[in-house]
PQR file with spaces between the fields and no chain letter, atoms N, CA, C, O and H, PARSE charges and radii, in Angstrom:
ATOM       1  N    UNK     1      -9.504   15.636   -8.573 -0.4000 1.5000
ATOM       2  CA   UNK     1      -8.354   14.798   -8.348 -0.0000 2.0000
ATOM       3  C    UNK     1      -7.933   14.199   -9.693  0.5500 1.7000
ATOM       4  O    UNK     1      -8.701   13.552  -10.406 -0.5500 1.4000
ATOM       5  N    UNK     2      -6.238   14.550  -10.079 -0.4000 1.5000
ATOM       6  CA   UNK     2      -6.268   13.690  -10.947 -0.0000 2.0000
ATOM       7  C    UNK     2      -5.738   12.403  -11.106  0.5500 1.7000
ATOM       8  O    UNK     2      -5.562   11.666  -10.135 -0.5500 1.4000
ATOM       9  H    UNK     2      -5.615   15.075   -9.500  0.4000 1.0000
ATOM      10  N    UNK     3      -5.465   12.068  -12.283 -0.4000 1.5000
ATOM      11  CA   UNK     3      -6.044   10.175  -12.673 -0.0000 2.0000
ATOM      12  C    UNK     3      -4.520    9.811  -11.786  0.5500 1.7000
ATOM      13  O    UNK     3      -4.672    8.745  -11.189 -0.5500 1.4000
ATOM      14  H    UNK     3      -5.608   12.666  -13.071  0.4000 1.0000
ATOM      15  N    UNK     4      -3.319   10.325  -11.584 -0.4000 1.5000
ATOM      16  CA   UNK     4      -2.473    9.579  -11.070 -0.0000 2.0000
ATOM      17  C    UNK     4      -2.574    9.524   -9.393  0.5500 1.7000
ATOM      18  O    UNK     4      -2.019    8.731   -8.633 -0.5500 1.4000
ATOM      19  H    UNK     4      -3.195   11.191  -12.068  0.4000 1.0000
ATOM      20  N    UNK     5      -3.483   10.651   -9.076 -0.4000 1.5000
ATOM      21  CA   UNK     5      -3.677   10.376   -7.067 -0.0000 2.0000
ATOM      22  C    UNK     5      -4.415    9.451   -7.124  0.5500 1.7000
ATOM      23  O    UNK     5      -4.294    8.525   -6.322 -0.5500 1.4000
ATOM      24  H    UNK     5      -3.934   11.296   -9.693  0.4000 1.0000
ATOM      25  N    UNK     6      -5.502    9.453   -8.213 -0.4000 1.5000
ATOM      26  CA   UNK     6      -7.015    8.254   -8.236 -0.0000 2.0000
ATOM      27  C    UNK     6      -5.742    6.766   -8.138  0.5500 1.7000
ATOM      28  O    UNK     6      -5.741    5.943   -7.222 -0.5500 1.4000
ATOM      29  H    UNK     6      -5.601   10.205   -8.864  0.4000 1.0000
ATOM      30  N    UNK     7      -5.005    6.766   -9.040 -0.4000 1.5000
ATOM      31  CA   UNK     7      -4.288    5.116   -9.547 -0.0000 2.0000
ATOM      32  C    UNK     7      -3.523    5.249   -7.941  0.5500 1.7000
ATOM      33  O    UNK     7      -3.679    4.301   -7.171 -0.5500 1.4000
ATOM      34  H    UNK     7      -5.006    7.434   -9.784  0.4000 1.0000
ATOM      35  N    UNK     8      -2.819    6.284   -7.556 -0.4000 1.5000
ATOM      36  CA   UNK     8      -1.695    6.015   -6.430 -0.0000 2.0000
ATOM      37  C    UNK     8      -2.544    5.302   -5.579  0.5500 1.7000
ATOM      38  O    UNK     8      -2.419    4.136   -5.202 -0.5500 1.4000
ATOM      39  H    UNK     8      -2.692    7.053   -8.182  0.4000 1.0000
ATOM      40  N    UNK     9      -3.745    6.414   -5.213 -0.4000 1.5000
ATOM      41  CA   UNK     9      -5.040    5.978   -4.061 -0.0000 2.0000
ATOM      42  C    UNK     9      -5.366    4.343   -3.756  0.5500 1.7000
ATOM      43  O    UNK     9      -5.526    3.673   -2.736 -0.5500 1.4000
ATOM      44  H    UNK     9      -3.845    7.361   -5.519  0.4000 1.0000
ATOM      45  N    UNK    10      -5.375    4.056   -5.328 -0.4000 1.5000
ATOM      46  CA   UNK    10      -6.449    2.521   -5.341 -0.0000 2.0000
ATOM      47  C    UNK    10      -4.756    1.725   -5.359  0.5500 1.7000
ATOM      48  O    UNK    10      -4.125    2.781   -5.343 -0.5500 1.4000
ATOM      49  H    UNK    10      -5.245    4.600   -6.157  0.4000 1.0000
ATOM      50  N    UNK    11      -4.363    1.333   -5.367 -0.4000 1.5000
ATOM      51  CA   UNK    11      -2.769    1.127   -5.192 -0.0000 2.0000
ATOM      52  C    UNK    11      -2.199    1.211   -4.008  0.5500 1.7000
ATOM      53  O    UNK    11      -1.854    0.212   -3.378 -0.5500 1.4000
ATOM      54  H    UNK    11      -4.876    0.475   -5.380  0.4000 1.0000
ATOM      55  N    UNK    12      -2.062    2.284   -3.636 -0.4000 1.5000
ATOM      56  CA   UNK    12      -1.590    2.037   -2.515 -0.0000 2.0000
ATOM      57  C    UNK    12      -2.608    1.943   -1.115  0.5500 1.7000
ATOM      58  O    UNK    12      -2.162    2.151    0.013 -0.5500 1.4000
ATOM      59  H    UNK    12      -2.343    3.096   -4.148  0.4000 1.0000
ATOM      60  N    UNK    13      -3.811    1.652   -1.345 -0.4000 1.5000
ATOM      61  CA   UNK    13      -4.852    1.233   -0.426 -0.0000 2.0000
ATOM      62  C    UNK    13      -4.687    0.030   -0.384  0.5500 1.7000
ATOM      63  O    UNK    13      -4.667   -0.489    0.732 -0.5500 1.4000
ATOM      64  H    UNK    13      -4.173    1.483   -2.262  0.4000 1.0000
ATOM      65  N    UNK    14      -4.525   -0.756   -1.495 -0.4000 1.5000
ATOM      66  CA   UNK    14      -4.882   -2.111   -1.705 -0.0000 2.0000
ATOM      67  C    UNK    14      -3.172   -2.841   -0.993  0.5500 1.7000
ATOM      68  O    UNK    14      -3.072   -3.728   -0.146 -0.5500 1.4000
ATOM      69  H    UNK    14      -4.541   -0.335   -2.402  0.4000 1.0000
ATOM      70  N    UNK    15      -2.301   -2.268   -1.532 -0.4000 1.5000
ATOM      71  CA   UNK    15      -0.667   -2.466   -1.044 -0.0000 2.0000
ATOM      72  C    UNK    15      -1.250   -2.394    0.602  0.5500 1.7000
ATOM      73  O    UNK    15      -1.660   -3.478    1.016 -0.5500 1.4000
ATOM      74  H    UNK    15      -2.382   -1.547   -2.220  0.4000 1.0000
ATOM      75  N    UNK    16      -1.300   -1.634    1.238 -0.4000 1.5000
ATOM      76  CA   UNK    16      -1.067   -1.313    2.788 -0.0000 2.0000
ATOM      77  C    UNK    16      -2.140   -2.327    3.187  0.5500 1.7000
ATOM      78  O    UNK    16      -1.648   -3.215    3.883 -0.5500 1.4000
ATOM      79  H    UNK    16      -0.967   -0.753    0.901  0.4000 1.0000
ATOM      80  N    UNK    17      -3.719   -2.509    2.923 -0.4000 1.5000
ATOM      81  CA   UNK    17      -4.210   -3.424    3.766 -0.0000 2.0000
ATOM      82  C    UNK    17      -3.419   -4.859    3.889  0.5500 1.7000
ATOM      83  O    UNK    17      -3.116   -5.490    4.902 -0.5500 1.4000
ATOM      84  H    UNK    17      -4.119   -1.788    2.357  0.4000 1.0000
ATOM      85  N    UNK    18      -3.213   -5.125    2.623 -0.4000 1.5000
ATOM      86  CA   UNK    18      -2.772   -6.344    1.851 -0.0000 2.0000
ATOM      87  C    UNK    18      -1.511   -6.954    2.562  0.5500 1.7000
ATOM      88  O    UNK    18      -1.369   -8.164    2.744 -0.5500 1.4000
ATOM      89  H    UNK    18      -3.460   -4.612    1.801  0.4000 1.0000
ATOM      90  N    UNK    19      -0.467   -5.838    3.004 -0.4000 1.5000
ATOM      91  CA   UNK    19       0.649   -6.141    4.068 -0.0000 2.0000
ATOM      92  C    UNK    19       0.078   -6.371    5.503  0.5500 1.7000
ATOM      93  O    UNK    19       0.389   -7.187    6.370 -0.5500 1.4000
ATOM      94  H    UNK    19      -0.582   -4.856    2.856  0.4000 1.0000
ATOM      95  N    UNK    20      -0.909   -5.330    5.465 -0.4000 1.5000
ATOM      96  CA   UNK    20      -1.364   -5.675    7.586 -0.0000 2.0000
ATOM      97  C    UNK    20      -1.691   -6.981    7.494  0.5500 1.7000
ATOM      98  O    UNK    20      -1.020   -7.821    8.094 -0.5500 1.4000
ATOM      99  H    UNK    20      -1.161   -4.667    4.760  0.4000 1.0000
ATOM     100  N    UNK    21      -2.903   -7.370    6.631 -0.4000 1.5000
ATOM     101  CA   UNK    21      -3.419   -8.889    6.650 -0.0000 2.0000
ATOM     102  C    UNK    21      -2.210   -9.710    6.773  0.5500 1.7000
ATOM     103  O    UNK    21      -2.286  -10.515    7.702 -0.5500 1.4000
ATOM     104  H    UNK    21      -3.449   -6.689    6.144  0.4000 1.0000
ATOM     105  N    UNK    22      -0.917   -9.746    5.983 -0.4000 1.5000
ATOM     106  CA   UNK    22      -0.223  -10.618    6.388 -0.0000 2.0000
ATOM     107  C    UNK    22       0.244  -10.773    7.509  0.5500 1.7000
ATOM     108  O    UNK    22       0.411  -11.787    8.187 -0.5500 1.4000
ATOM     109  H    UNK    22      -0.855   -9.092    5.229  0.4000 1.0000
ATOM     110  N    UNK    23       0.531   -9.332    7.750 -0.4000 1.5000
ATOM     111  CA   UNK    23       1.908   -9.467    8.980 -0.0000 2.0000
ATOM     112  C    UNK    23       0.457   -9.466    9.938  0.5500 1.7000
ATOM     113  O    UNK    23       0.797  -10.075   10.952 -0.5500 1.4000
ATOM     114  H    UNK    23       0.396   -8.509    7.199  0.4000 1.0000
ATOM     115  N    UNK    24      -0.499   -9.205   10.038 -0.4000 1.5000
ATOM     116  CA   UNK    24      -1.366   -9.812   11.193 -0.0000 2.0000
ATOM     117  C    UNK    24      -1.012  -11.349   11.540  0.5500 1.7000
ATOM     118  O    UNK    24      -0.599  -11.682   12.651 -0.5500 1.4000
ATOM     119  H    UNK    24      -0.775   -8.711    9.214  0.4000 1.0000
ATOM     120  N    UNK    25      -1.259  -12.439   10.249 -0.4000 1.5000
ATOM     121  CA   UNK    25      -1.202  -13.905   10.455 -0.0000 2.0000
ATOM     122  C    UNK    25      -0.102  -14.107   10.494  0.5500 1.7000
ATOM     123  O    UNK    25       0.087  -15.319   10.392 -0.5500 1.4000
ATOM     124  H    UNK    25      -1.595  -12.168    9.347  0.4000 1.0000
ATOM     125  N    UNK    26       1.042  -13.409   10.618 -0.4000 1.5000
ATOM     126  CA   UNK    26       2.898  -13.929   10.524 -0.0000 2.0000
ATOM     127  C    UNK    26       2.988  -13.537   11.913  0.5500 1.7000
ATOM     128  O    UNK    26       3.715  -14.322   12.520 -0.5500 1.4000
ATOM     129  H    UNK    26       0.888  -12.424   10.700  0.4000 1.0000
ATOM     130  N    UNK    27       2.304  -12.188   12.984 -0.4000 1.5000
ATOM     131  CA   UNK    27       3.114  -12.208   14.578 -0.0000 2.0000
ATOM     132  C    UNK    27       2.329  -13.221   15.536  0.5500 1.7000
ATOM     133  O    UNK    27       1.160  -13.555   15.342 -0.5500 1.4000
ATOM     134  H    UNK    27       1.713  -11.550   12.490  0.4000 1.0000
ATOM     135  N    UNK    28       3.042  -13.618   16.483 -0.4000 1.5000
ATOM     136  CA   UNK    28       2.649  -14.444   17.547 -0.0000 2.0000
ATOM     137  C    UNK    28       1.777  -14.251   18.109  0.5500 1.7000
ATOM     138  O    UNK    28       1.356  -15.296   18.604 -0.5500 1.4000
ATOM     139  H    UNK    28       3.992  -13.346   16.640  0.4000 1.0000
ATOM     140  N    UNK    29       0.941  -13.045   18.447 -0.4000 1.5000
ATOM     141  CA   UNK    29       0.092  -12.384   19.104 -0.0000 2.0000
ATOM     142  C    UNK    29      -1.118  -13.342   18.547  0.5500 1.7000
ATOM     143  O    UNK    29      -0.959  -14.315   17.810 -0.5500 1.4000
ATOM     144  H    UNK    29       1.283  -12.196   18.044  0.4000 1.0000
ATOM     145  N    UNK    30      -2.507  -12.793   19.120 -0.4000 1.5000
ATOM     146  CA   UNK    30      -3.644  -13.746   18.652 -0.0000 2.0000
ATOM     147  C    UNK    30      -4.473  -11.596   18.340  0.5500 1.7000
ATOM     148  O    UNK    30      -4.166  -10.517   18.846 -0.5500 1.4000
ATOM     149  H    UNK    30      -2.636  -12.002   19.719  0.4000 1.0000
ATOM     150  N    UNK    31      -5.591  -12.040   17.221 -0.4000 1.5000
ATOM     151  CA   UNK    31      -5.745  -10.914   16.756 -0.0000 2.0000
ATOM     152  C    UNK    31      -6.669   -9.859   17.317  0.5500 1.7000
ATOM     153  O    UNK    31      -6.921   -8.801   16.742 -0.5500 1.4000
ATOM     154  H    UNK    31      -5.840  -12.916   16.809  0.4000 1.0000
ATOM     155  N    UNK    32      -7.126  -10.211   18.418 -0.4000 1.5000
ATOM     156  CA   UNK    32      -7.610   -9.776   19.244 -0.0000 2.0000
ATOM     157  C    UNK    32      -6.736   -8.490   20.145  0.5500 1.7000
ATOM     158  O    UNK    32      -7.110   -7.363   20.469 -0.5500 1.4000
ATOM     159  H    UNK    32      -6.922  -11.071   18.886  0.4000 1.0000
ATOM     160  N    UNK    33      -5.725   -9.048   20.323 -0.4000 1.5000
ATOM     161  CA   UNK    33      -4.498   -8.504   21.347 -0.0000 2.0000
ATOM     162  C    UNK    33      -3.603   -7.559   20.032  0.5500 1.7000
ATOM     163  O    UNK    33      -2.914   -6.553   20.198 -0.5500 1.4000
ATOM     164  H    UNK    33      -5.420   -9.964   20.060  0.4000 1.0000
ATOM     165  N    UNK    34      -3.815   -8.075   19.111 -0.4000 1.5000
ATOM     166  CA   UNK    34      -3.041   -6.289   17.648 -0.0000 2.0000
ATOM     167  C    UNK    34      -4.039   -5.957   17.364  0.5500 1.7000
ATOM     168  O    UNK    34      -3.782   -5.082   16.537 -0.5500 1.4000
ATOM     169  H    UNK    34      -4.375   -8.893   18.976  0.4000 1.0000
ATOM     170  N    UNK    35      -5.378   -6.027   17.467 -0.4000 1.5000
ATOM     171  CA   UNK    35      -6.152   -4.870   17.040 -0.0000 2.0000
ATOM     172  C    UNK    35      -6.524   -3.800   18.184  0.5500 1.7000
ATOM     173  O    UNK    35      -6.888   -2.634   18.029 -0.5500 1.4000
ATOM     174  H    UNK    35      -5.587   -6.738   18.139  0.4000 1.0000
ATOM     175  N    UNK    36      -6.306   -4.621   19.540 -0.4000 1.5000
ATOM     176  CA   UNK    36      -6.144   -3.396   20.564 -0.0000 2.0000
ATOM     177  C    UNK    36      -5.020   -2.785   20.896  0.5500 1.7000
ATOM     178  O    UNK    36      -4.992   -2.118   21.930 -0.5500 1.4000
ATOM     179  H    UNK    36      -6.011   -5.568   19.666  0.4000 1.0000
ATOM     180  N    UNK    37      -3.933   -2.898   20.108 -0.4000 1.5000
ATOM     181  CA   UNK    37      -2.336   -2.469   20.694 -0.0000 2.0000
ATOM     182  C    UNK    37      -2.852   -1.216   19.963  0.5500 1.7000
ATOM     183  O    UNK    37      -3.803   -1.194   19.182 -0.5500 1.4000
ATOM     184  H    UNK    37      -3.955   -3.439   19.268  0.4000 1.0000
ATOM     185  N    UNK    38      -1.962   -0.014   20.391 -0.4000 1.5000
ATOM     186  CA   UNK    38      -1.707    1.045   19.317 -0.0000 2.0000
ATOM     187  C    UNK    38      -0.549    0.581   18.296  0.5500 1.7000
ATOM     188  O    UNK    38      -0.567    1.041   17.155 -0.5500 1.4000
ATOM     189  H    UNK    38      -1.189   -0.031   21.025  0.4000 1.0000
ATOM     190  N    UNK    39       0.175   -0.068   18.577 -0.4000 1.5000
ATOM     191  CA   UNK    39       1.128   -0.248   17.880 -0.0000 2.0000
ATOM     192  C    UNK    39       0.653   -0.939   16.184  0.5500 1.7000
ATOM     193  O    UNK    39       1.395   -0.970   15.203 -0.5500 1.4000
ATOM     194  H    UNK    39       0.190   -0.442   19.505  0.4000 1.0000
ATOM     195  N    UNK    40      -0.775   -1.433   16.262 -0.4000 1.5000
ATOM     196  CA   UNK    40      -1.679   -1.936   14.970 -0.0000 2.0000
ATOM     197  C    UNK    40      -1.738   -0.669   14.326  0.5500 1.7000
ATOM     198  O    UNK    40      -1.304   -0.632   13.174 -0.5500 1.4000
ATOM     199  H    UNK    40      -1.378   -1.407   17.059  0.4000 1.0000
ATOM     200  N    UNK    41      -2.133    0.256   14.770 -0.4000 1.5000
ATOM     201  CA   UNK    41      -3.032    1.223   13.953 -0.0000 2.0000
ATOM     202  C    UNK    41      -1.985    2.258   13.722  0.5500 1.7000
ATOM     203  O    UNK    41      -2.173    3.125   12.868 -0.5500 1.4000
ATOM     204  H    UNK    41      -2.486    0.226   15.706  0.4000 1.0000
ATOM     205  N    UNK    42      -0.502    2.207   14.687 -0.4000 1.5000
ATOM     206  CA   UNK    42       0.048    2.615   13.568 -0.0000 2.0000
ATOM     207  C    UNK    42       0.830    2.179   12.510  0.5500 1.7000
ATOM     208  O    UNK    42       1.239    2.957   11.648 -0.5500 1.4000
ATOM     209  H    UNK    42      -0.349    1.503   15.381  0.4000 1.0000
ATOM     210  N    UNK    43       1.139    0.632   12.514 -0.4000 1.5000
ATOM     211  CA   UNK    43       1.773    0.154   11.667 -0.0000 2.0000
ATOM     212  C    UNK    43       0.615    0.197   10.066  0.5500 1.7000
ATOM     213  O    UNK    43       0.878   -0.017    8.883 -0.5500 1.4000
ATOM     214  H    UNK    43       0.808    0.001   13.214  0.4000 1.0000
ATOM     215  N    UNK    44      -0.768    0.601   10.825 -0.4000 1.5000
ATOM     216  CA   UNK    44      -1.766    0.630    9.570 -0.0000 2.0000
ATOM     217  C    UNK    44      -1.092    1.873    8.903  0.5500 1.7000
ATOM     218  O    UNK    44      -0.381    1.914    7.900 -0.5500 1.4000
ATOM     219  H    UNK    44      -0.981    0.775   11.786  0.4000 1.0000
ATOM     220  N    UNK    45      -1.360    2.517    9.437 -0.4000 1.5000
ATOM     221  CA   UNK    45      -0.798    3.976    9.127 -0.0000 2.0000
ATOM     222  C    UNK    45       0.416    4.470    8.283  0.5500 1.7000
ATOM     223  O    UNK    45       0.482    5.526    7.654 -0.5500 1.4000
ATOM     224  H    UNK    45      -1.938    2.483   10.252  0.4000 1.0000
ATOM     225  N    UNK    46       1.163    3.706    8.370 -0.4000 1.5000
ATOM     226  CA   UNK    46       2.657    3.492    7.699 -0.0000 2.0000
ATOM     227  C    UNK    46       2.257    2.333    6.774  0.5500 1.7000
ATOM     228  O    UNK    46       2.051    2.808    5.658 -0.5500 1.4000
ATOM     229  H    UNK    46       1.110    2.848    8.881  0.4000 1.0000
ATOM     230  N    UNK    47       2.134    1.488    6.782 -0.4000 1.5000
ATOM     231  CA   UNK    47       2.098    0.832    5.617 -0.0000 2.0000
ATOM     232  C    UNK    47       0.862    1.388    4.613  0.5500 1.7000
ATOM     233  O    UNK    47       0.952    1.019    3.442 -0.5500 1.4000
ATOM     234  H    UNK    47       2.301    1.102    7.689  0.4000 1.0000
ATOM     235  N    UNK    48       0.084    1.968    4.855 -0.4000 1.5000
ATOM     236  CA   UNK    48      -1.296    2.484    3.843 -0.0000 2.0000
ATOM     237  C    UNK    48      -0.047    4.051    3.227  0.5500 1.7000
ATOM     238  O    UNK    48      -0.079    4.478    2.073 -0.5500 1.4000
ATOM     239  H    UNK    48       0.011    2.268    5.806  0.4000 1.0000
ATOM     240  N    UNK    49       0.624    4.449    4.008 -0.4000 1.5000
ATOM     241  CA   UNK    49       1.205    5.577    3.763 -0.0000 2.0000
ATOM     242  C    UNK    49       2.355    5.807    2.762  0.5500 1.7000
ATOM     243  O    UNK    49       2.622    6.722    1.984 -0.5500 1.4000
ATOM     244  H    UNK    49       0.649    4.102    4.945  0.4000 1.0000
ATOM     245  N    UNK    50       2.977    4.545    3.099 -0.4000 1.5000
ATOM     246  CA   UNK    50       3.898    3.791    1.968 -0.0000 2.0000
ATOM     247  C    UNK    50       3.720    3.259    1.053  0.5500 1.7000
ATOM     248  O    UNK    50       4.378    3.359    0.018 -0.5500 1.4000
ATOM     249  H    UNK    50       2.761    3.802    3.732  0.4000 1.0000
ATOM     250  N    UNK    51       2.601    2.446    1.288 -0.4000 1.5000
ATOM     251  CA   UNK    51       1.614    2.682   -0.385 -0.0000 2.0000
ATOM     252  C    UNK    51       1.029    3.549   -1.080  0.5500 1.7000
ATOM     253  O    UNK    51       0.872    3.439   -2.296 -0.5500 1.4000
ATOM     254  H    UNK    51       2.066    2.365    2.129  0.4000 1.0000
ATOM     255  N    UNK    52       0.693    4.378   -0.484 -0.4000 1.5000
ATOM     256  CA   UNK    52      -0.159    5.576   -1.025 -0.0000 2.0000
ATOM     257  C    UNK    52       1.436    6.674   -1.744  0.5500 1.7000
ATOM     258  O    UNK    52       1.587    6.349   -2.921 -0.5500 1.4000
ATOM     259  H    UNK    52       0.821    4.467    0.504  0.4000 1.0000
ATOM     260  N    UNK    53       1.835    7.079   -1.584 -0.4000 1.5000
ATOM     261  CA   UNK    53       3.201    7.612   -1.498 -0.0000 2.0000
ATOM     262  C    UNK    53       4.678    6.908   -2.437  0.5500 1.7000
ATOM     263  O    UNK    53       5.478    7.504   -3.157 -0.5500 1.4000
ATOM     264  H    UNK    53       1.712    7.343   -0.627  0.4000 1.0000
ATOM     265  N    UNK    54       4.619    5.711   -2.136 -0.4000 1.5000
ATOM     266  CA   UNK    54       5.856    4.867   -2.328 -0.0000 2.0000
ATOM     267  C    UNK    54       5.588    3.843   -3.848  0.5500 1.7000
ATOM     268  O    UNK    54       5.996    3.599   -4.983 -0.5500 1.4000
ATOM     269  H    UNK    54       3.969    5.226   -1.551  0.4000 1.0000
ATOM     270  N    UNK    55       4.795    3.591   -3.031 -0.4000 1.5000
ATOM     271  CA   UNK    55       4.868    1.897   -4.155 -0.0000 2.0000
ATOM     272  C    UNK    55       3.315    2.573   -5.164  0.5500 1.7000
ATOM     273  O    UNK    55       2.982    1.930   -6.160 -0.5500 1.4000
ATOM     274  H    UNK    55       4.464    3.790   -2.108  0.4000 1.0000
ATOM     275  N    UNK    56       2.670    3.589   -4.853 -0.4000 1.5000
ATOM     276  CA   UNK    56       1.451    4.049   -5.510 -0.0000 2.0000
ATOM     277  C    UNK    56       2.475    4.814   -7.161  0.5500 1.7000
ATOM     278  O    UNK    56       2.248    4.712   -8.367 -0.5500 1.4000
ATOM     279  H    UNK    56       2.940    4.111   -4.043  0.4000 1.0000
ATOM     280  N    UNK    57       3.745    5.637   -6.256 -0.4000 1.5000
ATOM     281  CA   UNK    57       4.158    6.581   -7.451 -0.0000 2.0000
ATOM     282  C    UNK    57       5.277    5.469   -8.161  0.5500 1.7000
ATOM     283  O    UNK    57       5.809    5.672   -9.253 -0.5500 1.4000
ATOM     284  H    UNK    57       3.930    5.720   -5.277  0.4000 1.0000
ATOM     285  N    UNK    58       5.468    4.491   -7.470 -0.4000 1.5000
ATOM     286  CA   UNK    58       6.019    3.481   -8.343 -0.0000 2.0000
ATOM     287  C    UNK    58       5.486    2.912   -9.255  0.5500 1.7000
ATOM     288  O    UNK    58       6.242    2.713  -10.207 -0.5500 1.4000
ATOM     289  H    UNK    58       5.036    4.327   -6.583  0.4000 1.0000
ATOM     290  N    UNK    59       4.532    2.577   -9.362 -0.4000 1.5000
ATOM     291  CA   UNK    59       3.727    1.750   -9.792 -0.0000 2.0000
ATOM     292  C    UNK    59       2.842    2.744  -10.987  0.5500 1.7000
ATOM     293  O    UNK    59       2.441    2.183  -12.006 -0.5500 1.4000
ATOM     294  H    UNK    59       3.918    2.738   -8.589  0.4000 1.0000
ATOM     295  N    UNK    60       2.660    3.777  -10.844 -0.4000 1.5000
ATOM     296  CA   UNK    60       2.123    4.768  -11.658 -0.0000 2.0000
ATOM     297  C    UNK    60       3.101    4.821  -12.895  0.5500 1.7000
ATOM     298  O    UNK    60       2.837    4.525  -14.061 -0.5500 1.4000
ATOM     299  H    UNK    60       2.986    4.233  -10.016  0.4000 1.0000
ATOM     300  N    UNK    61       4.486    5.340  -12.281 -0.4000 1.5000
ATOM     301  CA   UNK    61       6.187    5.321  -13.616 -0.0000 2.0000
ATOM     302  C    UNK    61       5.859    4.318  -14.506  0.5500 1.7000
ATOM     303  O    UNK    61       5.689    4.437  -15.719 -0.5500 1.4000
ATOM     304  H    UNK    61       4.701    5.580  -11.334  0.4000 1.0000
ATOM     305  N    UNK    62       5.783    3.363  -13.855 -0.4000 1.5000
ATOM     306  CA   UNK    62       6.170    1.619  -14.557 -0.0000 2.0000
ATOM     307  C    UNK    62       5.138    1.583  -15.595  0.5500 1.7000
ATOM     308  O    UNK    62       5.407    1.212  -16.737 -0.5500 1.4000
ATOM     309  H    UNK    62       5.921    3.267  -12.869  0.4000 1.0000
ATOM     310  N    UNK    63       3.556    2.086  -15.118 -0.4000 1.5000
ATOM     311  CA   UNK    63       2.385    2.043  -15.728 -0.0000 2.0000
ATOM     312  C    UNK    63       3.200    3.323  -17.127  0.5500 1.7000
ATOM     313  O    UNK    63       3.198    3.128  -18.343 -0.5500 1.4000
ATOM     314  H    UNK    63       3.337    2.388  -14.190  0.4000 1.0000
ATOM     315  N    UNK    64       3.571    4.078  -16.669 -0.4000 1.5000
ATOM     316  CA   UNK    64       3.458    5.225  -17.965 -0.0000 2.0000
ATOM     317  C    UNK    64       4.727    4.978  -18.746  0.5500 1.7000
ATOM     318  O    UNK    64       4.782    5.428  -19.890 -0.5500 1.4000
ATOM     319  H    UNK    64       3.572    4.237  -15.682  0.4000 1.0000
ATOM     320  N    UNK    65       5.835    4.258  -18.209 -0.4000 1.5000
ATOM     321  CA   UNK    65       7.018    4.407  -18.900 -0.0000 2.0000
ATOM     322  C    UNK    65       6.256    3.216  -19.690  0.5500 1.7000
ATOM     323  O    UNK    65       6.219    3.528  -20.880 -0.5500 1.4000
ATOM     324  H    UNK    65       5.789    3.893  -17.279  0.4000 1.0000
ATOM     325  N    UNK    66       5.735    2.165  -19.499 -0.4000 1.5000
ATOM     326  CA   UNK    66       5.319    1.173  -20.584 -0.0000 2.0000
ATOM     327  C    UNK    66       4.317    1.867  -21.783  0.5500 1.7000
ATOM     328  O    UNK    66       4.579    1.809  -22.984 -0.5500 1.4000
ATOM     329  H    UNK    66       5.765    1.911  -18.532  0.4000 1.0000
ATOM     330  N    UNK    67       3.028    2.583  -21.163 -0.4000 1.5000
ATOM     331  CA   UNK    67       2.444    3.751  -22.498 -0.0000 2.0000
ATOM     332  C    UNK    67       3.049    4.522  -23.379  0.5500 1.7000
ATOM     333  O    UNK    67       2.613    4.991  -24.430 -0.5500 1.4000
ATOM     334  H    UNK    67       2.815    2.631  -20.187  0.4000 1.0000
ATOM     335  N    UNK    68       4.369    4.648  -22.744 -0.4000 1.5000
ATOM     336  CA   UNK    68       4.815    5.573  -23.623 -0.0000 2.0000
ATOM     337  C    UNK    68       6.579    5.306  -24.489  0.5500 1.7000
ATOM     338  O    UNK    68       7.269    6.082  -25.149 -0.5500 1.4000
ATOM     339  H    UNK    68       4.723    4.267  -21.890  0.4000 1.0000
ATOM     340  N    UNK    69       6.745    4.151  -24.158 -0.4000 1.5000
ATOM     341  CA   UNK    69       8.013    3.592  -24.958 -0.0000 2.0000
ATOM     342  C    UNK    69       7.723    3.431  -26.591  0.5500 1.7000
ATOM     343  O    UNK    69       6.563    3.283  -26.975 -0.5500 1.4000
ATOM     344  H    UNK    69       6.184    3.521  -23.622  0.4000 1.0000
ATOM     345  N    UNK    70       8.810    3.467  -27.515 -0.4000 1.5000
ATOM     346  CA   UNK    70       8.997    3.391  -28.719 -0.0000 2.0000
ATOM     347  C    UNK    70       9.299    2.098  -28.864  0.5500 1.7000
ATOM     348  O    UNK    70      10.211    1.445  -28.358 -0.5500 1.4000
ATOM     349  H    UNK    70       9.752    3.588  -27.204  0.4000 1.0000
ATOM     350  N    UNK    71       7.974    1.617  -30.018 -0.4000 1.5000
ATOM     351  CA   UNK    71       8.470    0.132  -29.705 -0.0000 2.0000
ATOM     352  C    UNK    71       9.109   -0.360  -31.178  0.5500 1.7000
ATOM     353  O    UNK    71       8.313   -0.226  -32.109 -0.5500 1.4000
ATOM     354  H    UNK    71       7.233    2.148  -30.430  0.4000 1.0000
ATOM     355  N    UNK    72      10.555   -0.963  -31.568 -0.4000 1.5000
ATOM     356  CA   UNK    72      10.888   -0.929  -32.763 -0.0000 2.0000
ATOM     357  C    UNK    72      10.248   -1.646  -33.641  0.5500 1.7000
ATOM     358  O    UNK    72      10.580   -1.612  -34.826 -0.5500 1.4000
ATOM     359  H    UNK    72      11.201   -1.072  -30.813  0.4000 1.0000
């Protein structure tokens, strides 16, 4: 695997839990009642996916366009 799936990986793992934890403590529900919905595991699913994918290959650019600018 190379170093930019490794950076997307750890990136967008950390992005997707990092959103469930919130939006766990932001819905009305008590957490008992979203960890048994399906509707939890797939919003896990999409947000780990959108990190992994989205904000992982974002975040990779930003990382390389800064390594590699000409600085005057």
């Amino acid at each position: 695997m190379n170093d930019r799936w490794k950076y997307q990986l750890k990136m967008g793992l950390f992005w997707g839990i990092f959103m469930n934890f919130f939006m766990i403590l932001m819905d009305d529900k008590t957490l008992i009642e979203q960890v048994y919905s399906i509707d939890f595991y797939i919003r896990v699913l999409v947000y780990i996916a959108v990190g992994v994918f989205f904000m992982g290959y974002i975040t990779w650019k930003e990382k390389n366009g800064k390594l590699f600018t000409w600085s005057s």
